[in-house]
C-alpha positions as CSV (number, residue, x, y, z in Angstrom):
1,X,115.7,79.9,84.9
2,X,117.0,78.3,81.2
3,X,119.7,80.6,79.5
4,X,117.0,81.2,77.4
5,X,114.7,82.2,79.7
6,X,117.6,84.5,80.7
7,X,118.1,86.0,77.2
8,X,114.2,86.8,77.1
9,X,114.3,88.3,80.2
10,X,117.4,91.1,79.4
11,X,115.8,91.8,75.8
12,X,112.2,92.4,77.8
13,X,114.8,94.8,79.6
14,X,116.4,96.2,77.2
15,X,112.4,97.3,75.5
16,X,111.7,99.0,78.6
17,X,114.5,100.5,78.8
18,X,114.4,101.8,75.5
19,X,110.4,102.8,75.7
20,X,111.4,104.7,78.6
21,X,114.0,106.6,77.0
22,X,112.3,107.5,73.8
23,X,109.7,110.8,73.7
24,X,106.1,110.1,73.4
25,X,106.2,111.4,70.0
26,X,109.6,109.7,68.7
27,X,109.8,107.0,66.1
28,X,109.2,104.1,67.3
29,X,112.0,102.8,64.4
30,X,114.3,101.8,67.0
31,X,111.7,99.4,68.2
32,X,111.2,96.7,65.9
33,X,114.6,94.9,66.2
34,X,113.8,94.3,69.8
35,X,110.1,93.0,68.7
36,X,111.8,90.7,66.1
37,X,114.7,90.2,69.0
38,X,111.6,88.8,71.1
39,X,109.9,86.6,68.9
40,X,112.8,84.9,68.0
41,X,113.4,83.8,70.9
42,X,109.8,83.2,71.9
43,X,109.8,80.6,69.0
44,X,113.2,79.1,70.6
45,X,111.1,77.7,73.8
46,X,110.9,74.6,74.1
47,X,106.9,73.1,74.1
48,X,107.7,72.3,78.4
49,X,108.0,76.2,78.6
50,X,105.0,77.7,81.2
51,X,101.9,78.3,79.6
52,X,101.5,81.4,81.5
53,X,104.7,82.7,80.3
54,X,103.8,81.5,76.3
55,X,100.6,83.0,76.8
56,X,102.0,86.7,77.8
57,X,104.8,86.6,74.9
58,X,102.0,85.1,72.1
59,X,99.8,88.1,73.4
60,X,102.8,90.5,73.0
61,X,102.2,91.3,76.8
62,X,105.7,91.6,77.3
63,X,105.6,93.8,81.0
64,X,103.7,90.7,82.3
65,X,106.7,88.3,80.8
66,X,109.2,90.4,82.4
67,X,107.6,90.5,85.5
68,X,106.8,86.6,85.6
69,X,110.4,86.0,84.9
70,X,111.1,88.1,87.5
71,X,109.4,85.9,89.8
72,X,106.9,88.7,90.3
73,X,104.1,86.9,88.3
74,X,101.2,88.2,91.6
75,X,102.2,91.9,90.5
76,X,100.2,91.0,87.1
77,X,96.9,91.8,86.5
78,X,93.8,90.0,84.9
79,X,93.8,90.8,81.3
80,X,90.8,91.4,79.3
81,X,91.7,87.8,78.3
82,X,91.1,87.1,82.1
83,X,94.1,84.4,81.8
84,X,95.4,85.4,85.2
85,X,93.0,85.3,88.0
């Protein structure tokens, strides 16, 4: 995994984290520097990056990301993309 890849992978952490933690009904204000967080460093990748892994951050899939940088990629399920089979 590329120290990128690594960085990606703790700020997909840290949006769980803080999804879990906030009520249903919260603002979701506390959000968006995390979203920004991740699409800066989604446009950071280099063009070799995985397609798979593009394709979940471009879709803003970003529990499939985690998992795929996990190493857990099989735990995902088909989209209604249909991307992963």
């Amino acid at each position: 995994m590329t120290p990128l890849e690594k960085e990606l992978l703790t700020a997909l952490g840290q949006l769980a984290e803080t999804v879990k933690s906030k009520p249903a009904a919260g603002p979701k204000s506390a959000l968006l520097p995390l979203f920004s967080r991740l699409d800066d460093l989604t446009a950071k990748l280099p063009p070799d990056t995985d397609p798979a892994l593009l394709h979940y951050l471009h879709k803003k899939s970003y529990e499939k990301a985690r998992l795929f940088l996990e190493g857990r990629d099989a735990e995902n399920q088909a989209g209604g993309c249909r991307h992963v089979s």
